[in-house]
C-alpha positions as CSV (number, residue, x, y, z in Angstrom):
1,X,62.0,154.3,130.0
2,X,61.7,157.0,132.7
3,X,64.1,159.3,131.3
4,X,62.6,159.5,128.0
5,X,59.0,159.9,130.5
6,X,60.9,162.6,131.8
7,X,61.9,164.3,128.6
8,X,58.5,164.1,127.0
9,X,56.8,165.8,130.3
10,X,59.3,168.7,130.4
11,X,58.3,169.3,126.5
12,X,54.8,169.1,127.3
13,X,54.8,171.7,129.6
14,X,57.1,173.8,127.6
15,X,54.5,173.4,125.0
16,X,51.6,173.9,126.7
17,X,52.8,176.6,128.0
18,X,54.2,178.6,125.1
19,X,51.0,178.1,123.4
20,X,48.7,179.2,126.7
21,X,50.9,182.1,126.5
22,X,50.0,182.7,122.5
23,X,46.4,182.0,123.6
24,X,46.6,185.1,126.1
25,X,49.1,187.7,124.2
26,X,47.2,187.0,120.5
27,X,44.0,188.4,121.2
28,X,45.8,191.7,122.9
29,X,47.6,192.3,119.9
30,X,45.3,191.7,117.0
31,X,42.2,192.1,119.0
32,X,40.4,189.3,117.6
33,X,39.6,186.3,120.1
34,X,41.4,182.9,119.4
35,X,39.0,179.7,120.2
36,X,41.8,177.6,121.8
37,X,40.3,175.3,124.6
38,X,42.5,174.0,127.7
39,X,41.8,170.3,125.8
40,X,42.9,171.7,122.8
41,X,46.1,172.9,124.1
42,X,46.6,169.6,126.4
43,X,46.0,167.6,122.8
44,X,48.3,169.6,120.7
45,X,51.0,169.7,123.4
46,X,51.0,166.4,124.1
47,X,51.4,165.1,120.7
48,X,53.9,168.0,119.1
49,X,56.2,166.3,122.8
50,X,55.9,163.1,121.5
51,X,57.1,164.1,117.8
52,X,60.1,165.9,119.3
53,X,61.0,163.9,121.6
54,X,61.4,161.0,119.0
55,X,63.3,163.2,116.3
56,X,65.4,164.4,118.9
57,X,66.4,161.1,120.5
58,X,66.7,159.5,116.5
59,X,68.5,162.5,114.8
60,X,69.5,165.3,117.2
61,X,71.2,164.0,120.4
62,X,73.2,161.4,118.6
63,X,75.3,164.0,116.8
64,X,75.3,166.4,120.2
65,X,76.9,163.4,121.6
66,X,80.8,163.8,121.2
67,X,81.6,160.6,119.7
68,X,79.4,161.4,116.6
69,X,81.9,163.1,114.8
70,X,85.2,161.3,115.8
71,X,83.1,157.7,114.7
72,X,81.6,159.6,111.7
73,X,85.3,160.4,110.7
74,X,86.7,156.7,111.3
75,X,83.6,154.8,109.5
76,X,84.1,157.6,106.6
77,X,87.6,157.1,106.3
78,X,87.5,152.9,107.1
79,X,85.0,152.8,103.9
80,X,87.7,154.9,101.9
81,X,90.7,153.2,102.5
82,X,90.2,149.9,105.0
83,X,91.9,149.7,108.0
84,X,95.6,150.9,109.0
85,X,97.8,151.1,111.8
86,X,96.6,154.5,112.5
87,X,92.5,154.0,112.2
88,X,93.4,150.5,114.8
89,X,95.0,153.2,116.7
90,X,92.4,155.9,116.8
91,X,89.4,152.8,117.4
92,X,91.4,152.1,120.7
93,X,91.5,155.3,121.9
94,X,87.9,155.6,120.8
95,X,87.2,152.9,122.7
96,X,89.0,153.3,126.0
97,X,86.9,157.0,126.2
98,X,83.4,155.5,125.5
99,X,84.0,153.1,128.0
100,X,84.2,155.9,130.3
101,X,80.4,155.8,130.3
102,X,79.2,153.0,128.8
103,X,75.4,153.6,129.3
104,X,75.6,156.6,127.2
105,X,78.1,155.3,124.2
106,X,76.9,151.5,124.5
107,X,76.4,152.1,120.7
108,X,80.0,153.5,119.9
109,X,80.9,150.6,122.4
110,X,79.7,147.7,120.0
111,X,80.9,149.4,116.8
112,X,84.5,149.6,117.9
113,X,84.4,146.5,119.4
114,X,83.0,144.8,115.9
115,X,85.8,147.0,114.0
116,X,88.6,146.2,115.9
117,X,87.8,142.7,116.3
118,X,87.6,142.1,112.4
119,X,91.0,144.1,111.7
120,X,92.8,141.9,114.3
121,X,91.1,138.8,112.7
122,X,92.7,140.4,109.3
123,X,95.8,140.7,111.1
124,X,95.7,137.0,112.6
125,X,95.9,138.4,116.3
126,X,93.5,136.0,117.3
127,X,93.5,136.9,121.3
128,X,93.3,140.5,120.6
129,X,90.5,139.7,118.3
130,X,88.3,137.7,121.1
131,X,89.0,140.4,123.3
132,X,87.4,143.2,121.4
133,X,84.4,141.0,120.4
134,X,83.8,140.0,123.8
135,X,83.3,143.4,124.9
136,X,80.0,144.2,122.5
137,X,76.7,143.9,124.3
138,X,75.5,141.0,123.1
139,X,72.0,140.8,125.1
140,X,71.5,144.3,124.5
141,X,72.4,143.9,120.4
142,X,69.8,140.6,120.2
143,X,67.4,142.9,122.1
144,X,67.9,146.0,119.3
145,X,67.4,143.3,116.5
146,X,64.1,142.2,117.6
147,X,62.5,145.3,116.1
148,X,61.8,144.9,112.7
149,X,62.6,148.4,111.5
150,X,65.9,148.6,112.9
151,X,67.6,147.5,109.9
152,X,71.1,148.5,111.1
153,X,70.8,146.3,114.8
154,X,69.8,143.6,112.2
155,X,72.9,144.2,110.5
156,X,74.7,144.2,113.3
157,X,74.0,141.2,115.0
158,X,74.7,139.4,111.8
159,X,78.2,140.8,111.6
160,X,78.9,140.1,115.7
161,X,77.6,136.1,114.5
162,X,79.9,136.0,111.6
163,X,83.3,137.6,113.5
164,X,82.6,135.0,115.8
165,X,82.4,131.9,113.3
166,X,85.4,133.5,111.3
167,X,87.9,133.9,114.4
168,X,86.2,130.2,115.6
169,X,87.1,129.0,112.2
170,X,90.9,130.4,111.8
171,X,91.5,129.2,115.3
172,X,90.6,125.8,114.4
173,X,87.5,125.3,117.1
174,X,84.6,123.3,115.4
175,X,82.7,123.4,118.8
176,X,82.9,126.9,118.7
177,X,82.2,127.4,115.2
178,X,79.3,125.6,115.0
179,X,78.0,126.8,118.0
180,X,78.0,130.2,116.7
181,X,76.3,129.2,113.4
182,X,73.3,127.5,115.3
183,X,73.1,131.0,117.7
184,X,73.2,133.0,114.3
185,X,71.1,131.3,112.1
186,X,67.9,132.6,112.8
187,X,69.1,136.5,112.9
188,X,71.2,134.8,109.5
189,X,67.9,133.6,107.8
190,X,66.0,137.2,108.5
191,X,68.7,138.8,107.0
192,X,68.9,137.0,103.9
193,X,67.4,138.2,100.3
194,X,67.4,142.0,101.1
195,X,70.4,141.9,98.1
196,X,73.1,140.1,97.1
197,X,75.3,141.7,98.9
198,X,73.8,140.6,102.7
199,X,73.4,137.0,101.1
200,X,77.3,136.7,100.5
201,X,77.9,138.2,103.8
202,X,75.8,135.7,105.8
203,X,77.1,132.6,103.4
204,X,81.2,133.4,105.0
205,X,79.9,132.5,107.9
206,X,78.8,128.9,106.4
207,X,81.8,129.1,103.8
208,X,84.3,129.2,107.6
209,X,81.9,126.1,108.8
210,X,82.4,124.2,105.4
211,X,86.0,125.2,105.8
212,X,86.5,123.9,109.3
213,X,84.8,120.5,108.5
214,X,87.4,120.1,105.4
215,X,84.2,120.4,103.1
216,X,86.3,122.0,100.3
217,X,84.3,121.5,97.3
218,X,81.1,122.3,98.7
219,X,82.8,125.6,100.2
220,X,83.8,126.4,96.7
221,X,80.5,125.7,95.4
222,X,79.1,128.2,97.6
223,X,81.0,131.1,96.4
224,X,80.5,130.5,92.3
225,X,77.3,131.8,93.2
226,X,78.7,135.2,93.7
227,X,81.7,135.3,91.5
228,X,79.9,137.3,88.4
229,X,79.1,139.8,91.4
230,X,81.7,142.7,90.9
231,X,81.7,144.5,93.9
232,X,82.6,141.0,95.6
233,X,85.2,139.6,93.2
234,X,88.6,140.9,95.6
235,X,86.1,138.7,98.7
236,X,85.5,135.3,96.3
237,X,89.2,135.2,95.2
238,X,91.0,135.6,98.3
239,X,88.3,133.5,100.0
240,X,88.5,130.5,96.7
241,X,92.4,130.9,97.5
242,X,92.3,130.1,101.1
243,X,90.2,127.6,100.0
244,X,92.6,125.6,97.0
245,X,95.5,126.0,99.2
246,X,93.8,123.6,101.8
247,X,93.1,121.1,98.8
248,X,96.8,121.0,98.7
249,X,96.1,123.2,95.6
250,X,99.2,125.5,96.2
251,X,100.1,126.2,92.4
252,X,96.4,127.6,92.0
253,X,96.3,129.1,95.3
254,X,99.3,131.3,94.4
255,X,98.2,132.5,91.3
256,X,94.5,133.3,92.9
257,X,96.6,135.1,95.7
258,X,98.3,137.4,93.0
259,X,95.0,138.2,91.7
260,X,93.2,139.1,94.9
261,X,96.8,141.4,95.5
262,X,96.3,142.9,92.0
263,X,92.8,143.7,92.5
264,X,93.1,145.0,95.8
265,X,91.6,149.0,96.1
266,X,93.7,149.7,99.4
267,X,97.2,149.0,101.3
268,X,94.8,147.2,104.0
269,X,93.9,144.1,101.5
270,X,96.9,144.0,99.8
271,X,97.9,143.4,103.6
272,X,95.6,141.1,104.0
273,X,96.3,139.0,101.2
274,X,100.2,139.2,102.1
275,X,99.4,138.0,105.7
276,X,97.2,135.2,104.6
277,X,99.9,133.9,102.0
278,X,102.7,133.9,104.4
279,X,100.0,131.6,106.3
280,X,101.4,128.3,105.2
């Protein structure tokens, strides 16, 4: 709060300054008087601070900060081609820098920290997983998400609850699961019916708890509601083959498991399915 005090005083006086200095060189130049008043400049210089210091704390000093572009580059190239070796590689190194200063990269912090925890989850590193989700900020994430045009902490928060259910879930902790549901639900129910898309992505976290509880049918009820959704059919199979297998399905299973491999757009998911298979 005082620093961005600070900022908006020192571009109040630069203001009010470059315009008294317009107020005083204008009328030598063009000879014709300009009616600027002292309250006039105080007004417009106090306002015109306010409206850069906002664009330049929402648009400019995120990208002079020099984990913009190397985060830019892994979020680019994570929604391209999913996870590898070498992206888990470059988030830890990522990582370890920002939390060289973690009052200034708290943001990048929580990102990498999400990230990496879902990749080791894909990779069934369990303990590697926790670790990485148990450095994100989670006061100062529940803080961001109470604003209601922050759509992106909102997201956020959601996707910290769900990691947390899912790595619960795999390791076989109902406590823990649940726990996690009851903390997410309310961020959960304000995140609901902005698309289909952010419904499916809170409903894994109840399709893990229906999971855990051995609540088979009803977890497979859940995700027919989404299975005509394209962009989620790779998800619904691999998650409906997880699900059969438990039923002691394994013929089904398998063939479900060949489909989500088939289907798969990158070597990460192919990965995954491969890993989950071999989960037996």
């Amino acid at each position: 709060m005082l620093n961005a005090f600070m900022w908006w005083s020192f571009v109040f006086v630069v203001i009010f300054f470059l315009i008294t200095i317009i107020d005083l060189l204008y009328p030598m130049i063009s000879g014709q008087k300009m009616g600027g008043t002292v309250m006039y400049r105080i007004i417009f210089a106090a306002f015109s601070s306010a409206v850069a210091n906002v664009v330049g704390h929402m648009f400019i000093a995120p990208r002079l900060n020099r984990q913009y572009g190397a985060f830019r580059r892994i979020l680019l190239n994570i929604a391209e081609n999913g996870y590898s070796e070498k992206t888990i590689a470059n988030m830890e190194e990522q990582l370890r820098l920002c939390l060289k200063d973690k009052q200034k990269n708290i943001t990048y912090i929580n990102q990498y920290a999400m990230f990496l925890g879902e990749a080791y989850l894909s990779l069934h590193q369990y303990d590697k997983a926790a670790e990485k989700l148990g450095i994100a900020d989670y006061e100062l994430m529940k803080t961001q998400a109470r604003d209601p045009n922050n759509s992106s902490a909102k997201h956020n928060i959601v996707m910290l609850h769900v990691l947390w259910v899912q790595l619960y879930s795999a390791c076989g902790s109902v406590k823990m699961t649940e726990q996690w549901i009851t903390k997410g639900e309310s961020y959960f129910s304000n995140y609901r019916g902005i698309n289909e898309m952010s419904d499916y992505f809170v409903d894994t976290a109840y399709f893990e708890s229906l999971m855990i509880h051995g609540q088979y049918d009803n977890a497979l009820k859940l995700l027919k509601k989404y299975e005509n959704d394209e962009q989620l059919r790779f998800g619904i199979t691999f998650d409906k083959a997880r699900c059969l297998r438990k039923m002691g399905e394994k013929q089904q299973a398998e063939l479900l498991f060949d489909e989500a491999y088939n289907m798969a757009t990158n070597d990460w998911r192919r990965k995954t399915v491969e890993i989950e298979r071999a989960n037996c």
